[in-house]
N, C-alpha and C positions, 0 to 999 in steps of 0.2 A: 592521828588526825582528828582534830574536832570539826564538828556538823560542820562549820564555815567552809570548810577547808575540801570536806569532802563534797558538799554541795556544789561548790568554786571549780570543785575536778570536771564532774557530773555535768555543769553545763558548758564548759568547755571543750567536754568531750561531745554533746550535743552541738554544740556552734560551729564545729568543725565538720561531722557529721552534714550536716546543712548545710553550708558553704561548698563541699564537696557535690554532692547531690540534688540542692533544692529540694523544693517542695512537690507534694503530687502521688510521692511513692506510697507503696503501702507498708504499714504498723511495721509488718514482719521483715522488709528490710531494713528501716533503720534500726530495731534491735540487732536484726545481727551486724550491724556498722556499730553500732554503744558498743556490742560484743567487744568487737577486735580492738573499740578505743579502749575499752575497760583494759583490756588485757596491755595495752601501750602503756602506760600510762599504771599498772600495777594498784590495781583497784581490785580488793576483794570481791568477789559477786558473785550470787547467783540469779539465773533466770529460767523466768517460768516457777516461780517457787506457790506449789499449792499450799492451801492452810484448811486445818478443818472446823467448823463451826458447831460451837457447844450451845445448847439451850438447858439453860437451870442445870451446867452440870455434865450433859449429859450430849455426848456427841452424835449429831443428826446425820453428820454429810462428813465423809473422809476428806473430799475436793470442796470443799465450801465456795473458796475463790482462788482465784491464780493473780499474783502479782506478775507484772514485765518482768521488773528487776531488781534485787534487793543488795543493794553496794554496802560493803564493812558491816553488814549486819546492823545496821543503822538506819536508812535509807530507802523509803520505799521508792521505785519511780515507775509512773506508769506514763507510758507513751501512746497517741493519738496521731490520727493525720485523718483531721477531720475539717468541715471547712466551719464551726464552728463551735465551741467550749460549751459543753451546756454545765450550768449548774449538778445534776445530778453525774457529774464526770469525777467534782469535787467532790461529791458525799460519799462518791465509793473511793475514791483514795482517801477521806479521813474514816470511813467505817474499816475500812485497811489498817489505817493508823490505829484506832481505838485498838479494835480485835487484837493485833501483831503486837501492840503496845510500843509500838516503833515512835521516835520522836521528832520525824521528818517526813513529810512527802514530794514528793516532784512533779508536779504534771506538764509533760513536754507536748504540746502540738507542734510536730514536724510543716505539716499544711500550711503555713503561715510565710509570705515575703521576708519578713524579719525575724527570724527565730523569738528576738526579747519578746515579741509579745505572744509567744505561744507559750512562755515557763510560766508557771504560779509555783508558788513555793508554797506548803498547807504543812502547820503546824500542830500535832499533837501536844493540847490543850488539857485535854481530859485527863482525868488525876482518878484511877481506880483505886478503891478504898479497901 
């Protein structure tokens, strides 16, 4: 599967998710509803995946941060159900992206009438040298 493909899984499996349930719920049940889509649907993944944080080198924090969900080892997706997207929602799914070196983000807010406008899609840009 390339990114298109598996991103195309990812909000489908979220649009589904939402059309079932609506909006309102908390974080923790639509992940474990992505869960059982993921598993439908034959989508690599893990969730809850911690990562630990290096400074110059040198590892500070075993749990640095916890990603929602990481599909085909590709894909980070971090879910919300909040009633609005703030900016610094973005910076920690692309400092996700930089760190993990991953080339995809997803940020789903569930809390949203129309799911489309709760996805952003954030691309790892950043080219380490």
């Amino acid at each position: 599967m390339d990114l298109n493909d598996i991103s195309s899984a990812i909000i489908n499996a979220a649009l589904t998710v939402h059309k079932e349930l609506g909006p309102g719920l908390l974080e923790s049940v639509y992940q474990s509803c992505m869960i059982l889509e993921f598993h439908g649907r034959r989508l690599s993944f893990e969730s809850e995946v911690s990562f630990p944080v290096l400074y110059r080198g040198i590892q500070v924090n075993d749990d640095g941060f916890r990603m929602d969900l990481v599909v085909e080892d590709t894909v980070i997706v971090e879910l919300k159900s909040v009633e609005k997207v703030l900016p610094v929602h973005k910076k920690q799914l692309l400092t996700y992206l930089r760190l993990t070196k991953k080339p995809l983000g997803l940020l789903i807010n569930f809390n949203e009438t129309k799911l489309v406008d709760g996805v952003c899609r954030i691309v790892n840009s950043y080219k380490i040298s």
